[in-house]
N, C-alpha and C positions, 0 to 999 in steps of 0.2 A: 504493500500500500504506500509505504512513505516512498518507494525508489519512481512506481506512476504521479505521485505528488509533488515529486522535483522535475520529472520530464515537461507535466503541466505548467508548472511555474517558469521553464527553462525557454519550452515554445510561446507562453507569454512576455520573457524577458527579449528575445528574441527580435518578436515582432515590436516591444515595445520600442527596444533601441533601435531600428532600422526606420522606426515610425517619427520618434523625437530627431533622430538625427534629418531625417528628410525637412521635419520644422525648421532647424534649425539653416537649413539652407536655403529655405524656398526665398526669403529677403533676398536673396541675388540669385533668383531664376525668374527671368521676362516670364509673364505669363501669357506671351505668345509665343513661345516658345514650345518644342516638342514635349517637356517637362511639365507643361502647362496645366496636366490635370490631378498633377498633387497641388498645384497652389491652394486649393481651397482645404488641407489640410493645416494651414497656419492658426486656423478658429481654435482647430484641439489641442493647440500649445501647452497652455495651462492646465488641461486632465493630463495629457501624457508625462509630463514632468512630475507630477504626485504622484502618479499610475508607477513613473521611472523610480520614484525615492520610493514607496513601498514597497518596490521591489529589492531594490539597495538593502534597506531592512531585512527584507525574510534572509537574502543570501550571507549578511552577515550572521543573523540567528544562526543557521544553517551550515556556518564556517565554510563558507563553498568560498576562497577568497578569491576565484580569479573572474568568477561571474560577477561577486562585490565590487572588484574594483575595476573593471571594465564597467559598470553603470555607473560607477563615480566619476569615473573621468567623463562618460558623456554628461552626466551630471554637471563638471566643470565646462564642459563646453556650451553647455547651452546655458548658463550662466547669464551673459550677456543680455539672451532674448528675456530672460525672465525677467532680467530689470528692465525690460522696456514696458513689461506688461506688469508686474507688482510694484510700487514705489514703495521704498522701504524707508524715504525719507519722510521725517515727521513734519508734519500738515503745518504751515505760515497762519495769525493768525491775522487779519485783515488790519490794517492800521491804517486810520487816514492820514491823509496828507494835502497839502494846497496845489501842488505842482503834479498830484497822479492822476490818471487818467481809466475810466474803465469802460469794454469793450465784453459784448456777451454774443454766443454766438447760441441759436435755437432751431432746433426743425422742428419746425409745427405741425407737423404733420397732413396739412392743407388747413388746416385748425381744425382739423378733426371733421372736418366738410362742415363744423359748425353745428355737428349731430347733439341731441341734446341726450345726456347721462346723469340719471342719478338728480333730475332738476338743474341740473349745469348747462350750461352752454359753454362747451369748452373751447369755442373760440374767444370769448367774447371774455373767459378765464384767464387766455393767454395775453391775451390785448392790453389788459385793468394791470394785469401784474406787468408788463412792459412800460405800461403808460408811467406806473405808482413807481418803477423801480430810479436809483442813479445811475444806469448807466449814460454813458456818453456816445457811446455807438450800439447799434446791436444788429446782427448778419441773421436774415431769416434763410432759409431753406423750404421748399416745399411750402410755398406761401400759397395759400389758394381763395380766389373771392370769386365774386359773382359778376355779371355783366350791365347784371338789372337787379331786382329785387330788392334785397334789405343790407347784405352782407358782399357790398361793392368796393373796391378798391379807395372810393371818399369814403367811404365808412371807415375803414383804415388807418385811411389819412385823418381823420377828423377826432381815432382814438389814439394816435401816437404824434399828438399835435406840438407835443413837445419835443420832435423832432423832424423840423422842420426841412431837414437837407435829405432826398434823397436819393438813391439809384435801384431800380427795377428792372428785372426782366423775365419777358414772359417767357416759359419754356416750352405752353403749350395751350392751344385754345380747342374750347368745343364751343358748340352751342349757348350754354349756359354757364360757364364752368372756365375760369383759367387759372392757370397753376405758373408758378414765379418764382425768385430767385431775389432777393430784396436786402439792400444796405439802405439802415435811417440813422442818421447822426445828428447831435448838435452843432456840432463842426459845420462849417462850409465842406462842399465837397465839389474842388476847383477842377475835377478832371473825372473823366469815365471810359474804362472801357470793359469791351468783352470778351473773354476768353475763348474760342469756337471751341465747340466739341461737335461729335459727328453723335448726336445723340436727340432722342425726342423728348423726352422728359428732363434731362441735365443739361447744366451749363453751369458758369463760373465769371464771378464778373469782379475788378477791381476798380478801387476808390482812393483818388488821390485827396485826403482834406487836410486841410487849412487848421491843425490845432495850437491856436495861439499864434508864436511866429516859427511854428515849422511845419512840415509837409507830412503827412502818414501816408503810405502806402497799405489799405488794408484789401486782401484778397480771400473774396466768400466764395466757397466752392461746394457743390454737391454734384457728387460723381455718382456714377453709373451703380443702382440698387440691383440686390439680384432678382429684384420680381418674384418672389414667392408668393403663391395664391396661398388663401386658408389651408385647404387642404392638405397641401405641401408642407405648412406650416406644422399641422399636427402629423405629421405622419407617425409616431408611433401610436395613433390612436387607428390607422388605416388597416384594412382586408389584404390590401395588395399594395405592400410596402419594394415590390423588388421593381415593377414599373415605375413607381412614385420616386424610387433612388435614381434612376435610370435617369428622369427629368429633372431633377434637381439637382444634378451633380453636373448632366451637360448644361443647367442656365445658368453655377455659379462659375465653371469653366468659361461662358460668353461672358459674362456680366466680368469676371476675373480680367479679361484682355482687355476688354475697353475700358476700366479702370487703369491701365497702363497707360495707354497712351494719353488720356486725361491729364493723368497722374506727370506725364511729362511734358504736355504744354503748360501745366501750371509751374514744374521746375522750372522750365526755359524759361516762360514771363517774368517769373521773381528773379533773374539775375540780367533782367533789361534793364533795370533806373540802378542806382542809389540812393534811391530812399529807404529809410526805413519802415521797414517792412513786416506786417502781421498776418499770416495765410490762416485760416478759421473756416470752420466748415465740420457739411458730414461726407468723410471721405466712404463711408462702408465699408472701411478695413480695418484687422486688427492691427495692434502694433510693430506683429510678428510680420508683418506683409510686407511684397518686393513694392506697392503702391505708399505706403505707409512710409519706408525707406528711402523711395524716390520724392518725395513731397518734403520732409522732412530734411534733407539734404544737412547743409552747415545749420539749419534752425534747432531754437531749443523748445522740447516739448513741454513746456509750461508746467502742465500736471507734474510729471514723473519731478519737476524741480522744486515743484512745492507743497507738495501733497502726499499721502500715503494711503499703501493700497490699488485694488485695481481701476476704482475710478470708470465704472461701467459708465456707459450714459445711452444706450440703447434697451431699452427693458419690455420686455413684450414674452406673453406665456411664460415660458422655461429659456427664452432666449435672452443672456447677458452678455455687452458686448462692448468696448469701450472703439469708438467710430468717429466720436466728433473731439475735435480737435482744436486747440490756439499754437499755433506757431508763431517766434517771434525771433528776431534777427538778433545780433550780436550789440546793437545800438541802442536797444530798450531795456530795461529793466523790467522784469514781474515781478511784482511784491507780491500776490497771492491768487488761489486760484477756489474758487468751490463749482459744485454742483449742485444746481437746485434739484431739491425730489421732490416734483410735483407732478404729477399723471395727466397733467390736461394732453398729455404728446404721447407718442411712443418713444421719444428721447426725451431726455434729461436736459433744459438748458445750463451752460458752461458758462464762466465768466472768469475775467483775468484783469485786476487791476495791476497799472505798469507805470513807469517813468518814462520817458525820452530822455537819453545823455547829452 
């Protein structure tokens, strides 16, 4: 019994290491590349690595030391990725100041089409807490109004009126129904443009403003989502889980490559000016990602330097995911970063107060 009990453990040590170690390289494999359809294994980072150390455990129980310490060393190697996804620095705790600046970045989810929950209207939730909040700027995603009715783009404007500057764009129209991309600031905002993507739903747009007497460069992005229908969603609730993997592993594979190349006209654009620079946004990637990695370039990830823990900000069913993002360039300072937990979205809005040097 114990000698079938280490071969079990041995085929799971196995597939675990060959599984962690693929994580840990997929950050430098294009995801249009022939390797392209392990990228969507970077989401299991964080189980394989606990999955990896409880395995570490039994083989030292076990005195088996060359299986020990063959998981230890990938253990040290993938190291690196686990601090992009755990911060084990302890949380800043917000301090004002007369010269800082703060900048929040939110997917609204279209504001929830505005559906009413619970006697809410969780648009109109998101709106009240934007309008009530300090921020100085704030990057919407998945912004969604109407064309006519009640809940039209002056409706909008008329509840975030204290923010009088700003840049939109649509990314898709129907009938009734248009979905946006949207920067509102106090600031002036002396410059605009758009970033093209080959996409119908996404796009990406930046804003030159005027704070005080210097220039901000901030860039709002939302890349390419992998479209999951409900179904999709539950699938461990499904009859016929082997077709439902079938589809879902080729849309994160599509949805995976055109994140790439998003992912690197937003690098290109940010190293066109010198300005100082903020990229924010929902990228749909983890931090384990070759997208995540290409975005991120010489910037620092706000979170992991001021915060602790993993810092989800996608929360939906059983799915936690940390996706949305402040980047900020070598020239600004962050003093501090949170995440509000409020449910009017399926994401978390983010926020990051900063200096300019």
């Amino acid at each position: 019994m114990r000698i079938l009990l280490h071969i079990l453990f041995l085929i799971i040590s196995v597939f675990s290491f060959g599984a962690l170690i693929l994580t840990d390289f997929i950050a430098y494999i294009q995801p249009s590349s022939v390797l392209s359809i392990f990228s969507s294994l970077s989401v299991a980072f964080p189980f394989l690595f606990f999955a990896t150390f409880c395995l570490l455990l039994f083989w030292i129980i076990q005195k088996r030391w060359i299986y020990a310490i063959a998981l230890f060393i990938l253990l040290l190697i993938s190291t690196p990725n686990l601090l992009k996804v755990y911060s084990f620095k302890p949380s800043r705790i917000e301090q004002s100041s007369d010269d800082a600046y703060k900048i929040a970045s939110f997917n609204v989810h279209y504001f929830s089409f505005f559906e009413k929950k619970e006697g809410k209207m969780h648009g109109i939730n998101i709106l009240d807490s934007i309008s009530k909040s300090k921020y100085d700027i704030i990057c919407i995603q998945e912004m969604g109004y109407e064309k006519t009715d009640r809940y039209t783009l002056e409706y909008i404007k008329r509840k975030l009126k204290n923010y009088p500057y700003m840049q939109i764009r649509t990314a898709e129209n129907n009938s009734h129904f248009r979905k946006a991309i949207a920067t509102f600031s106090k600031y002036p905002i002396i410059a605009k443009y758009n970033i093209e993507f080959d996409s119908r739903y996404h796009c990406a747009i930046a804003s030159d403003i005027l704070v005080n007497n210097d220039t901000l460069r901030v860039i709002n992005c939302y890349l390419e989502s992998n479209r999951l229908t409900e179904q999709e969603k539950e699938i461990y609730h499904s009859d016929d889980k082997e077709n439902l993997i079938k589809r879902i592993y080729k849309k994160l594979g599509n949805a995976s490559t055109k994140r790439n190349a998003q992912a690197a006209k937003i690098a290109a654009f940010s190293k066109q000016s010198n300005l100082k620079t903020i990229i924010c946004g929902d990228i749909n990637d983890v931090p384990t990602s070759y997208v995540y990695r290409t975005i991120r370039g010489d910037y620092e990830d706000t979170f992991l330097s001021l915060c602790t823990g993993m810092g989800n900000t996608f929360h939906e069913k059983i799915y936690r995911f940390r996706i949305d993002y402040i980047f900020t360039d070598k020239r600004i300072t962050p003093l501090s970063f949170s995440i509000c937990k409020q449910d009017d979205s399926d994401h978390y809005p983010i926020s990051l107060s900063f200096k300019l040097n």
